[in-house]
N, C-alpha and C positions, 0 to 999 in steps of 0.2 A: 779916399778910401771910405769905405760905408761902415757905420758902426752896426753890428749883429744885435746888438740891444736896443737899437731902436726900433722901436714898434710905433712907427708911426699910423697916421690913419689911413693912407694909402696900403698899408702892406698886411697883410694876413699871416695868422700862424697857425699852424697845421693841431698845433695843441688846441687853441681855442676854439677849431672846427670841430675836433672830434669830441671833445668836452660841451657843445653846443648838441649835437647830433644826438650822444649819452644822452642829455636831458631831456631831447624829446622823446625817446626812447622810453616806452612804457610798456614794465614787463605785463603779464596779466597775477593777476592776486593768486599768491600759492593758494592749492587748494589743498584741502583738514587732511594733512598725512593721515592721522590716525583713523579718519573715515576710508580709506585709498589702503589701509594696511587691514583692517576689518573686513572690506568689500574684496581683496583678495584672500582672505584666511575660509569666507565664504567661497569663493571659487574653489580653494582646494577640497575643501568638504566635497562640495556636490562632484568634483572631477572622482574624489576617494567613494564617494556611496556609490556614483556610478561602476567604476571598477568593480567594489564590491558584488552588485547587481548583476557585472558580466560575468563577473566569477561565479557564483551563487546558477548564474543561469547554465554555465560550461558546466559547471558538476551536476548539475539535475539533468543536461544532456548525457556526459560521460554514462552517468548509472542508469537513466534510462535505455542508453544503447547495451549497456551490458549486460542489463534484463531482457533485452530483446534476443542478445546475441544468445546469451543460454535458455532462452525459450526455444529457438529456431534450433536451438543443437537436439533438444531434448525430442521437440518433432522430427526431425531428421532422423534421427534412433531410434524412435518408435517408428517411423514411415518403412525405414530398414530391415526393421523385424518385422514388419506385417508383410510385405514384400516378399520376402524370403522365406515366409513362411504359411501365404496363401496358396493353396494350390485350386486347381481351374486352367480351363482353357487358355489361351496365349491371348486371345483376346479380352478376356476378364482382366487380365493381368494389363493389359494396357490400357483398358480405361480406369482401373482401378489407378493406376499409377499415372495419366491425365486429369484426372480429378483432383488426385496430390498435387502436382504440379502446379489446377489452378487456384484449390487455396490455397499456395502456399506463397504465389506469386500476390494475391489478394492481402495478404498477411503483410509482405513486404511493402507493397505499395502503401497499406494502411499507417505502418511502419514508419516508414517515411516521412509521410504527411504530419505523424506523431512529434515526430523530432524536429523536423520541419516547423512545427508550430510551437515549438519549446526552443526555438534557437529565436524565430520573430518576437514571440512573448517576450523574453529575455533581452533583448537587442531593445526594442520600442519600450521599455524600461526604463534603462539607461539613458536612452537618446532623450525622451521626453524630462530627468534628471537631469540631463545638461541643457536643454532649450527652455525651460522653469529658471534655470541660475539665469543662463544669460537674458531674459527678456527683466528677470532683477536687476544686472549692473549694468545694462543699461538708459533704465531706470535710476540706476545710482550714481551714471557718469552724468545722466542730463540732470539731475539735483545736484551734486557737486561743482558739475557749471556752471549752477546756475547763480550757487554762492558765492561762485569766483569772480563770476562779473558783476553781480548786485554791490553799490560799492557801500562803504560804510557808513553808518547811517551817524550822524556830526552830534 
């Protein structure tokens, strides 16, 4: 019969392989929590001003459009009463009210383009607020790499 405790030279133990393997096992150098806990307190900053910015930008759209909206009401009413209370050929009466039509559409389109460039302005804000953070961390992942593997100086 074989004794289990002998560990001769012939024979290997599954312990001292994995204890062998460990050793040569090199983790990489933690890197400065509190640099990794700063560089993300930064992230949320810039992620919270951008929000802000989108916010800031929705309401300067909202009331924008709802000065527009009671502009167009205010034209529309007077358009109304001048209408209904021009008189003239049938024909005056429709170019008179072609004319409305095309500034009014000129109005809307301008309109548009208004809000349109108050929703990009707002937007390209923001976005360039979060492409400013991150061209920083990572900036600050390749400096904290870099400390990780620089090894320690004896």
């Amino acid at each position: 019969m074989s004794d289990p405790s002998n560990t001769g030279a012939g024979s290997r133990s599954p312990g001292n392989d994995i204890m062998r393997l460990l050793s040569d096992f090199r983790l990489p150098a933690m890197p400065d929590v509190e640099s990794l806990a700063a560089a993300q307190r930064r992230n949320f900053e810039a992620l919270s001003a951008a929000n802000r910015v989108a916010l800031e930008g929705a309401q300067a759209v909202a009331k924008r459009h709802m000065e527009i909206l009671q502009q167009s009401m205010a034209e529309l009413t007077d358009a109304v009463r001048s209408a209904s209370s021009t008189t003239g050929s049938p024909q005056d009466k429709a170019a008179s009210q072609a004319e409305l039509v095309k500034a009014t559409y000129g109005r809307a389109v301008s309109n548009m383009q208004e809000i349109s460039d108050l929703i990009q302005k707002s937007n390209g804000e923001a976005v360039s607020l979060l492409n400013r953070r991150f061209a920083e961390a990572m900036d600050e992942v390749k400096t904290l790499m870099a400390k990780a593997t620089t090894p320690p100086k004896a």
